[in-house]
LOVEX-866815 format. One record per residue: residue number from 1; x negated, y negated, z of N, C-alpha, C in turn. Coordinates in Angstrom, 2 decimals. Atoms other than C-alpha are relative to their C-alpha. Layout:
# LOVEX-866815
resi:NUM	n_px:X	n_py:Y	n_pz:Z	ca_px:X	ca_py:Y	ca_pz:Z	c_px:X	c_py:Y	c_pz:Z
...
//
This chain:
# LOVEX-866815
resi:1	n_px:0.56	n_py:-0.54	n_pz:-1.23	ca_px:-126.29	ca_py:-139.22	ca_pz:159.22	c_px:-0.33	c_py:1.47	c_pz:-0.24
resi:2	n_px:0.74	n_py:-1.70	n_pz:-0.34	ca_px:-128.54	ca_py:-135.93	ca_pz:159.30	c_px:1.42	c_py:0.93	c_pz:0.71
resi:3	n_px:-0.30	n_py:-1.08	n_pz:-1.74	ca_px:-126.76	ca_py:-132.83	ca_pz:160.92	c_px:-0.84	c_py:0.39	c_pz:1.01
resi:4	n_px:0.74	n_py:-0.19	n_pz:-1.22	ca_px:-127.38	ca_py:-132.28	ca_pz:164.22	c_px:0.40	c_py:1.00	c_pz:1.21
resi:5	n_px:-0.55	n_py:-0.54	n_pz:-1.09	ca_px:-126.99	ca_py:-130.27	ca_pz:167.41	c_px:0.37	c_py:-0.99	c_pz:1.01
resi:6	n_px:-0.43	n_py:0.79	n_pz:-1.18	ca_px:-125.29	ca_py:-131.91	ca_pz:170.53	c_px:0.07	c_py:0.67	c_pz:1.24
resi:7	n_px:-0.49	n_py:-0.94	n_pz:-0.79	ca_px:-125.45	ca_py:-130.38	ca_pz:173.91	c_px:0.53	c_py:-1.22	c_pz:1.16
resi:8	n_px:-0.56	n_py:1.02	n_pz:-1.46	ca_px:-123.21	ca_py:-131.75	ca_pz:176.77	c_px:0.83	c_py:0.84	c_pz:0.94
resi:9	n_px:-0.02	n_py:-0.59	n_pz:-1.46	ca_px:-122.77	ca_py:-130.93	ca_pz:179.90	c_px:1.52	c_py:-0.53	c_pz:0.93
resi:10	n_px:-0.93	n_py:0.31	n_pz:-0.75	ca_px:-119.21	ca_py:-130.53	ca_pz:181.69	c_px:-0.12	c_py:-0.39	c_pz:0.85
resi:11	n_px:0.09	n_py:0.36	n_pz:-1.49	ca_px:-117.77	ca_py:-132.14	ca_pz:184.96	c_px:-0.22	c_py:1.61	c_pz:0.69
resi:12	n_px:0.36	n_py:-1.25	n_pz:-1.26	ca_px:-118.25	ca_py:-128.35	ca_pz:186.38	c_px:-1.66	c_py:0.06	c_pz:-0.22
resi:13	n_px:1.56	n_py:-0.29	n_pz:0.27	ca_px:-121.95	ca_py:-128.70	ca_pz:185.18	c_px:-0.23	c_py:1.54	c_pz:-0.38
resi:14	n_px:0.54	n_py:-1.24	n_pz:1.04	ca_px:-121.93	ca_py:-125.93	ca_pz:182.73	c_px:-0.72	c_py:-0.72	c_pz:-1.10
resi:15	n_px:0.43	n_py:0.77	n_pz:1.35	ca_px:-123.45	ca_py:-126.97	ca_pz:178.69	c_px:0.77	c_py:0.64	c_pz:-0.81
resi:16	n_px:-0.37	n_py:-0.60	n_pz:1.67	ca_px:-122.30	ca_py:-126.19	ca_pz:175.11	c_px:-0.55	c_py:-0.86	c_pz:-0.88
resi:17	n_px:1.44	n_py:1.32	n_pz:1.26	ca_px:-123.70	ca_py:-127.69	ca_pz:172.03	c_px:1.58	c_py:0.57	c_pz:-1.23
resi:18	n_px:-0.87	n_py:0.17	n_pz:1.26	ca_px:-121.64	ca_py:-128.57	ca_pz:168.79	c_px:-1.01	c_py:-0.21	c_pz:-1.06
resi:19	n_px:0.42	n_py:0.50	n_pz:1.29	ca_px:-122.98	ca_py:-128.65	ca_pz:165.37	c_px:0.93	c_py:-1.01	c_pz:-0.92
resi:20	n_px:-0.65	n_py:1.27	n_pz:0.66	ca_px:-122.07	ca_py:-131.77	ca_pz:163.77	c_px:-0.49	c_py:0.05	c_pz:-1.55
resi:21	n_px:0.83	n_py:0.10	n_pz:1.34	ca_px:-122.44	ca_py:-132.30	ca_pz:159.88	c_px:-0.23	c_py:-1.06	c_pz:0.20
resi:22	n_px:0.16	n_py:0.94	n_pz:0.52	ca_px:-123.69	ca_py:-134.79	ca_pz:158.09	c_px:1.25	c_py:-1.35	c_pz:-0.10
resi:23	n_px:-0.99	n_py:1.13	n_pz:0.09	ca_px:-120.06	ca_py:-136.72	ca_pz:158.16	c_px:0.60	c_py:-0.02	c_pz:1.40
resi:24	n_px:-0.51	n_py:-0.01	n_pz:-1.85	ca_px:-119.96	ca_py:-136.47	ca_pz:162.15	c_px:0.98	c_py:1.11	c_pz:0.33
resi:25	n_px:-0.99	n_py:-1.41	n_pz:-0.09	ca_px:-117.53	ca_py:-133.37	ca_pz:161.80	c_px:-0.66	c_py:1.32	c_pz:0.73
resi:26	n_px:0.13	n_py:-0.70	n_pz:-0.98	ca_px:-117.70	ca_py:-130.87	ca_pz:164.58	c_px:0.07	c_py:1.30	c_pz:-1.18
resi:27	n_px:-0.02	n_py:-1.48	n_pz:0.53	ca_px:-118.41	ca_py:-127.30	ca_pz:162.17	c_px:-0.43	c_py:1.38	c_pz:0.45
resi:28	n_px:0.08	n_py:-1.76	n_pz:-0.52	ca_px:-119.22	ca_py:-124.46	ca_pz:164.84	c_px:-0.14	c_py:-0.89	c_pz:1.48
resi:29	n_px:0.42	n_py:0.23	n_pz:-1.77	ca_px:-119.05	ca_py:-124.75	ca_pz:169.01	c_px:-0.04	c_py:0.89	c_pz:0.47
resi:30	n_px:0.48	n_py:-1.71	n_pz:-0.49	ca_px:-120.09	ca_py:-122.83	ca_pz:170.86	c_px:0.43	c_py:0.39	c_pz:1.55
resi:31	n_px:-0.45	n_py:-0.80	n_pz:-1.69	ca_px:-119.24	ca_py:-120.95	ca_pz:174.70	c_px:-0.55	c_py:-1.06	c_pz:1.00
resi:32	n_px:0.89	n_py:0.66	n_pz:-1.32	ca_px:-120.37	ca_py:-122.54	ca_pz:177.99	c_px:-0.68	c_py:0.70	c_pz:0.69
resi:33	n_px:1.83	n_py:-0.31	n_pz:-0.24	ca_px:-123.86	ca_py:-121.96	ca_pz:179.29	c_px:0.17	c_py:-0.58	c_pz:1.58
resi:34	n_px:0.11	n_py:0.47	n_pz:-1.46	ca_px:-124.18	ca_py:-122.21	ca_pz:182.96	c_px:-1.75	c_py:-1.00	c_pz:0.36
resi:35	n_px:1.56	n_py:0.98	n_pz:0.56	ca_px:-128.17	ca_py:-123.54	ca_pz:181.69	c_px:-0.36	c_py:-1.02	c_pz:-0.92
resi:36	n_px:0.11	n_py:0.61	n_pz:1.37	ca_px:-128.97	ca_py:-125.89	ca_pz:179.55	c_px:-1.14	c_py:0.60	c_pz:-1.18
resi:37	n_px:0.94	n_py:-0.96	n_pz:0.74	ca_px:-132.13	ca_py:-123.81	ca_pz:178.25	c_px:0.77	c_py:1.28	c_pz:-0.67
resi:38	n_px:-0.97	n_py:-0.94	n_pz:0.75	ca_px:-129.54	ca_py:-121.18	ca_pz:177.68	c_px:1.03	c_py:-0.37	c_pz:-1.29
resi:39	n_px:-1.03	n_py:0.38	n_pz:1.26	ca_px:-127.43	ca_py:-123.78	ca_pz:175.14	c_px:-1.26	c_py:-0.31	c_pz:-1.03
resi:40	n_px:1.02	n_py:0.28	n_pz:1.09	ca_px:-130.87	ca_py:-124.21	ca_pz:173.35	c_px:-0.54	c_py:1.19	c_pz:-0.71
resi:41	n_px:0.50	n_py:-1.22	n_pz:0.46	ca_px:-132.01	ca_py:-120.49	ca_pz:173.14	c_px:1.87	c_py:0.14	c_pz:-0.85
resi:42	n_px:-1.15	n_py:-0.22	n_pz:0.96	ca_px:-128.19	ca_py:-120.38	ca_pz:171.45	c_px:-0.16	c_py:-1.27	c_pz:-1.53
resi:43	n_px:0.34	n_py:0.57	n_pz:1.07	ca_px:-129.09	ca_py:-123.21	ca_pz:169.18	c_px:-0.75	c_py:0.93	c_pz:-0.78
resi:44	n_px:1.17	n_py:-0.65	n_pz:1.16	ca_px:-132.20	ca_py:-120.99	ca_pz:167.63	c_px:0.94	c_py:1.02	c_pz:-0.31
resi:45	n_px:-0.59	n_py:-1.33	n_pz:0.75	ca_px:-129.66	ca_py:-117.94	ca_pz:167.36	c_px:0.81	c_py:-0.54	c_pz:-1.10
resi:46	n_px:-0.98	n_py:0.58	n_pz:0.71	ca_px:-127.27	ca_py:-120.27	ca_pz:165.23	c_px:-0.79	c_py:-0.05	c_pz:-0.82
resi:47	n_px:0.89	n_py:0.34	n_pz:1.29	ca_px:-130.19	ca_py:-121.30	ca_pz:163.11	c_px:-0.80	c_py:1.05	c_pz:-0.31
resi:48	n_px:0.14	n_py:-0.95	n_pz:0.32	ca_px:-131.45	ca_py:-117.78	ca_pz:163.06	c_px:1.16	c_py:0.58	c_pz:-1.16
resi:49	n_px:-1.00	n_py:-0.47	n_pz:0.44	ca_px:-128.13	ca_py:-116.45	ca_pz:162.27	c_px:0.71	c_py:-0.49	c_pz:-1.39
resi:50	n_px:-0.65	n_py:0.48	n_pz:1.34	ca_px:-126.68	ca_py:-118.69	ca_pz:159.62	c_px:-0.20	c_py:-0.22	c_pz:-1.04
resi:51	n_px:0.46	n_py:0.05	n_pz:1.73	ca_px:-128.98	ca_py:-117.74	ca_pz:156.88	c_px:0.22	c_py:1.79	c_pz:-0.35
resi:52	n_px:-0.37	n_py:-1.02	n_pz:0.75	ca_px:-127.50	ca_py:-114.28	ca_pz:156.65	c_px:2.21	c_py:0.00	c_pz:0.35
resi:53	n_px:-1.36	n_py:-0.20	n_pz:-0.12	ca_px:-123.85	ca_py:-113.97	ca_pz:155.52	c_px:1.11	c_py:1.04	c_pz:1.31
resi:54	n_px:-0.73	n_py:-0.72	n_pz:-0.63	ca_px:-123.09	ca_py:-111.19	ca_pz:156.93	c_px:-0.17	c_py:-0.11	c_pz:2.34
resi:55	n_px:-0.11	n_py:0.34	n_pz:-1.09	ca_px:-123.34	ca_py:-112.51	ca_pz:160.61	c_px:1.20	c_py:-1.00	c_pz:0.67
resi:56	n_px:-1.50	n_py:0.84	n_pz:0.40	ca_px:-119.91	ca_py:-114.51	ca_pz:159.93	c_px:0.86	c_py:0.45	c_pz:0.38
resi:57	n_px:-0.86	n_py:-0.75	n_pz:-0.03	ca_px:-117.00	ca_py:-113.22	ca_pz:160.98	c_px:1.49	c_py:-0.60	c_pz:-0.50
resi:58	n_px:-0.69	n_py:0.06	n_pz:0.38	ca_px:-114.13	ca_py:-114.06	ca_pz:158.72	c_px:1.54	c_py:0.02	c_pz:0.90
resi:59	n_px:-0.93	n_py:-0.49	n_pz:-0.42	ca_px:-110.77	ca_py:-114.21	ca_pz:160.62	c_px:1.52	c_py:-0.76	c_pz:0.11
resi:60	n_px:-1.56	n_py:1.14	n_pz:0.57	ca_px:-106.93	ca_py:-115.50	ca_pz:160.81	c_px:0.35	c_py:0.24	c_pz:1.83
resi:61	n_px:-0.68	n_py:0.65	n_pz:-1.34	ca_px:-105.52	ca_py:-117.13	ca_pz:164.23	c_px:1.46	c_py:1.11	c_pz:0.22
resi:62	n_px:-1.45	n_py:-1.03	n_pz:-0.35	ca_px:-102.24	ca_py:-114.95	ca_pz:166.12	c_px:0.92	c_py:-1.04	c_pz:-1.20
resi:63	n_px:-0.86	n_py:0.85	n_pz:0.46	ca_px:-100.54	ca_py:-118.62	ca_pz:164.02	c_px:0.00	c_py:0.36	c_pz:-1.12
resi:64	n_px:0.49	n_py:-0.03	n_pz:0.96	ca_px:-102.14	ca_py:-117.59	ca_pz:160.53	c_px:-1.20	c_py:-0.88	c_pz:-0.53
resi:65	n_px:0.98	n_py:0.79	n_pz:0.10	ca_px:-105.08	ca_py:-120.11	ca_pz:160.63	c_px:-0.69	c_py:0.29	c_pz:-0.22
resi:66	n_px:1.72	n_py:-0.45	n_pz:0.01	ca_px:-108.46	ca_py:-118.95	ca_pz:159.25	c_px:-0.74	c_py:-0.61	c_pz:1.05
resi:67	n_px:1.23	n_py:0.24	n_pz:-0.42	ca_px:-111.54	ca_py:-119.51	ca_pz:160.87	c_px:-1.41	c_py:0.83	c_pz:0.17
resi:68	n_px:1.04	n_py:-0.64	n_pz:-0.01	ca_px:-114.68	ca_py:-118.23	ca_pz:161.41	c_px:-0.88	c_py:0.12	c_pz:1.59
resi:69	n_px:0.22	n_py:-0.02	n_pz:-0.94	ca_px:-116.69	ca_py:-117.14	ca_pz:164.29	c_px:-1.53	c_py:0.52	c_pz:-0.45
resi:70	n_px:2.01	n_py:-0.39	n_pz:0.25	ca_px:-121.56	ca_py:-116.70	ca_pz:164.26	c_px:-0.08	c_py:0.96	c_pz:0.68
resi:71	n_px:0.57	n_py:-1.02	n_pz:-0.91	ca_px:-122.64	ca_py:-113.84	ca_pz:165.60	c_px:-1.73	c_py:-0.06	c_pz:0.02
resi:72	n_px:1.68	n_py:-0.16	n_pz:0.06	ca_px:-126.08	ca_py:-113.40	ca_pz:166.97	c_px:-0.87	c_py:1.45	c_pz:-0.62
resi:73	n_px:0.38	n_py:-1.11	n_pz:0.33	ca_px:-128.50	ca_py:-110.58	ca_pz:166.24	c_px:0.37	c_py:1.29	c_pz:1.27
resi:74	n_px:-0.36	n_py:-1.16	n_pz:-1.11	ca_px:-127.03	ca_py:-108.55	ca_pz:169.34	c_px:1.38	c_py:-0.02	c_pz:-0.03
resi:75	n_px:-1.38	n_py:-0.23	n_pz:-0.09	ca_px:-123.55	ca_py:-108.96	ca_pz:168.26	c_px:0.91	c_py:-0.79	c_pz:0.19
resi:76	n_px:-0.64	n_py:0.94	n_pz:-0.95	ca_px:-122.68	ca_py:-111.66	ca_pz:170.93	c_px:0.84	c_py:-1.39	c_pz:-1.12
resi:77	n_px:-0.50	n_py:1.82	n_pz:1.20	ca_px:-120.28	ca_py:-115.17	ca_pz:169.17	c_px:-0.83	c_py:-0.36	c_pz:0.79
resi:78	n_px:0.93	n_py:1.16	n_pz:-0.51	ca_px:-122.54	ca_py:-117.86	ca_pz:169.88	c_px:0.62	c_py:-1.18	c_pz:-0.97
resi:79	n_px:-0.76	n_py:0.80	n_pz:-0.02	ca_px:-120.07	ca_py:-120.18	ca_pz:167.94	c_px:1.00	c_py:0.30	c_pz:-1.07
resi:80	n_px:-1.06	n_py:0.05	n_pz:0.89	ca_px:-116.88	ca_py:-120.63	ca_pz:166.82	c_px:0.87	c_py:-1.34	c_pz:-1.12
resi:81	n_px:-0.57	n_py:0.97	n_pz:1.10	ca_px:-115.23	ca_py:-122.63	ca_pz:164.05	c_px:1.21	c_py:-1.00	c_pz:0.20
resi:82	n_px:-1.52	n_py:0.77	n_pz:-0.14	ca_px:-112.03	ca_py:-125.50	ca_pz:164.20	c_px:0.30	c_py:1.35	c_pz:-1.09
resi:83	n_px:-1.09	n_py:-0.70	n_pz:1.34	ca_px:-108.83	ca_py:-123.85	ca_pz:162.49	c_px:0.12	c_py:-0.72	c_pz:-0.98
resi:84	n_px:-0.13	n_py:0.48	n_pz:1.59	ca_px:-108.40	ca_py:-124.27	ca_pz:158.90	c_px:1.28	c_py:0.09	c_pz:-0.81
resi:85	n_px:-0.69	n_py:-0.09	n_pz:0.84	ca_px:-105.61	ca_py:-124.90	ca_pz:156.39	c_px:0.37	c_py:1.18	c_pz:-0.85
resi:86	n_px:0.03	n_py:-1.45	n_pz:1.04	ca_px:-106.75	ca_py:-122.20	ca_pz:153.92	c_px:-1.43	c_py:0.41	c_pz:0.00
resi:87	n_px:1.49	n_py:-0.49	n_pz:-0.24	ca_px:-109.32	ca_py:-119.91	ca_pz:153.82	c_px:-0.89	c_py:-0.78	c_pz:-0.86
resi:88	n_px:0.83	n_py:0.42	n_pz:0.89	ca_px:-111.08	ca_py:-121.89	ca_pz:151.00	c_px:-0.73	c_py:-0.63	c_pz:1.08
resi:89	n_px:0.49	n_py:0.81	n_pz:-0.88	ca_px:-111.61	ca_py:-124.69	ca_pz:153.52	c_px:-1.01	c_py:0.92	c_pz:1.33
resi:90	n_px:0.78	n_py:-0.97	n_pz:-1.66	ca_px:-112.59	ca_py:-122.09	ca_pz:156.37	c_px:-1.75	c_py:0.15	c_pz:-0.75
resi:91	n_px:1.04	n_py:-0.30	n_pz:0.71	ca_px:-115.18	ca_py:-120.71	ca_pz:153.48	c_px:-1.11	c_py:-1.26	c_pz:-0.29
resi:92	n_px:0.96	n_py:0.90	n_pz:0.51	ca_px:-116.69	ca_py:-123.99	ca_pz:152.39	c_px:-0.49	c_py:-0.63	c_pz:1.85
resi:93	n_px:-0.05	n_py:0.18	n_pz:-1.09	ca_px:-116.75	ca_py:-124.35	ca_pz:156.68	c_px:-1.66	c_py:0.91	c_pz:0.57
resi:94	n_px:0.95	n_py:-0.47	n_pz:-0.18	ca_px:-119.17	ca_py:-121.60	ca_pz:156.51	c_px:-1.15	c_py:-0.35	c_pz:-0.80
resi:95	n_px:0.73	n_py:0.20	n_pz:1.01	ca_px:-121.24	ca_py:-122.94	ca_pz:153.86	c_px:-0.58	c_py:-0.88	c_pz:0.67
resi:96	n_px:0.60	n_py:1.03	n_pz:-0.61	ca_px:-121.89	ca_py:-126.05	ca_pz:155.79	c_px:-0.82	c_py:0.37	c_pz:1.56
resi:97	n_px:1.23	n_py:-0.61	n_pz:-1.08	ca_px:-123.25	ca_py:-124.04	ca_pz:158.78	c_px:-1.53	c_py:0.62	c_pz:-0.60
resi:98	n_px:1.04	n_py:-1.11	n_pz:1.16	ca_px:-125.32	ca_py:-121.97	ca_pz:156.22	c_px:-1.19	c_py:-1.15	c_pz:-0.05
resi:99	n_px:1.33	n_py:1.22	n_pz:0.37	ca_px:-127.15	ca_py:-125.32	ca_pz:154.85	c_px:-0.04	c_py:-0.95	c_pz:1.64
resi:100	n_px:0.57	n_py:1.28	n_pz:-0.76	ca_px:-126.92	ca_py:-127.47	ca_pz:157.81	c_px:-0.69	c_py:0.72	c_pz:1.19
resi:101	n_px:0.18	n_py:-0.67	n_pz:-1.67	ca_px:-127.89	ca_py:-125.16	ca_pz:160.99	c_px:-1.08	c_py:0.13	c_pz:0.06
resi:102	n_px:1.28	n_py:-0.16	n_pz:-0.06	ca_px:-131.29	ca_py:-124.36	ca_pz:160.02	c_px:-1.16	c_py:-1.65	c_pz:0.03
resi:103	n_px:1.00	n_py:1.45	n_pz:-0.12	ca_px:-132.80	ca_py:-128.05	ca_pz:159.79	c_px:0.70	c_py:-1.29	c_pz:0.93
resi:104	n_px:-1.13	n_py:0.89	n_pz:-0.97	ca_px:-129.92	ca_py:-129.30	ca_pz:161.97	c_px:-1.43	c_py:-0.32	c_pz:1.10
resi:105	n_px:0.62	n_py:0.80	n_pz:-1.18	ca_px:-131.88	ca_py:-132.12	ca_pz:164.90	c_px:0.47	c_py:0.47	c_pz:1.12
resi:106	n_px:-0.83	n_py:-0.07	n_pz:-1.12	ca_px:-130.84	ca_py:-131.64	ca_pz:168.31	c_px:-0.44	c_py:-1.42	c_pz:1.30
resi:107	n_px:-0.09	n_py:1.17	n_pz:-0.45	ca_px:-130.16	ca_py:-134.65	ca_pz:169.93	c_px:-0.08	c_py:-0.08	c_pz:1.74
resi:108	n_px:0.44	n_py:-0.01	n_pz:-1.37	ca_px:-130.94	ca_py:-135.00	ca_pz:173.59	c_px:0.08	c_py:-1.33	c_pz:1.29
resi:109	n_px:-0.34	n_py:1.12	n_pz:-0.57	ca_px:-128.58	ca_py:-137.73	ca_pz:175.18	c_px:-0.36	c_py:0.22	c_pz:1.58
resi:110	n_px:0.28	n_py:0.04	n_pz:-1.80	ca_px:-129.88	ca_py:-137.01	ca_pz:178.92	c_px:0.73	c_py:1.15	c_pz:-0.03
resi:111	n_px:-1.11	n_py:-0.65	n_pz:-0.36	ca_px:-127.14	ca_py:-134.65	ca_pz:179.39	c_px:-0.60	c_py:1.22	c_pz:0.61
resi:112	n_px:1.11	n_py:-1.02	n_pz:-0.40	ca_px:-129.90	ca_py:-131.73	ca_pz:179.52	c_px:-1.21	c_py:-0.04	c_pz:1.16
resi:113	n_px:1.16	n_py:0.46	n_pz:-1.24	ca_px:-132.16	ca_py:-133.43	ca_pz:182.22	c_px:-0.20	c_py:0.47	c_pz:1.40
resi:114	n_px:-0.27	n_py:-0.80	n_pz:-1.29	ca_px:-132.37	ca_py:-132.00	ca_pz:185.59	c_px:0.14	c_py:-1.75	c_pz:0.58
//
């Protein structure tokens, strides 16, 4: 299965979108969007963003957990990472945003529909 974007829409009727890889694995989510046009203009910053490293933010949980967190070009997270084992895993976490975010689909189960 392709990677893809997902956006879905809470019972409070906010959105967020998940990047899924290629093995159905959830690798960046992102905030809640009171729009759904607003979880799509955050899709393009993800696939903007995740072809320069330094928009990454490297970091360890209050527990010791790596993870990682996207920044956009104004600073803002626009998604964050599951916790990781060891940073290797966190690292090869960012790698898979890197290649998959830019040609990542976005899938459009209704959820976005007025």
């Amino acid at each position: 299965m392709p990677a893809k974007f997902i956006i879905s829409k809470s019972a409070g009727g906010e959105y967020s979108f998940a990047l899924k890889a290629e093995n159905g694995e959830t690798i960046l989510a992102s905030q809640m969007y009171t729009r759904a046009s607003s979880a799509r203009e955050g899709i393009d910053a993800v696939r903007s963003s995740a072809l320069r490293d330094e928009m990454f933010e490297r970091l360890t949980s209050v527990r010791g957990e790596p993870y990682f967190t996207l920044k956009s070009s104004n600073g803002q997270v626009i998604g964050t990472s599951e916790m990781y084992a060891t940073t290797r895993s966190r690292d090869s976490g960012i790698e898979s945003v890197r290649r998959n975010a830019p040609s990542a689909s976005l899938e459009d189960d209704g959820a976005t529909r007025p």
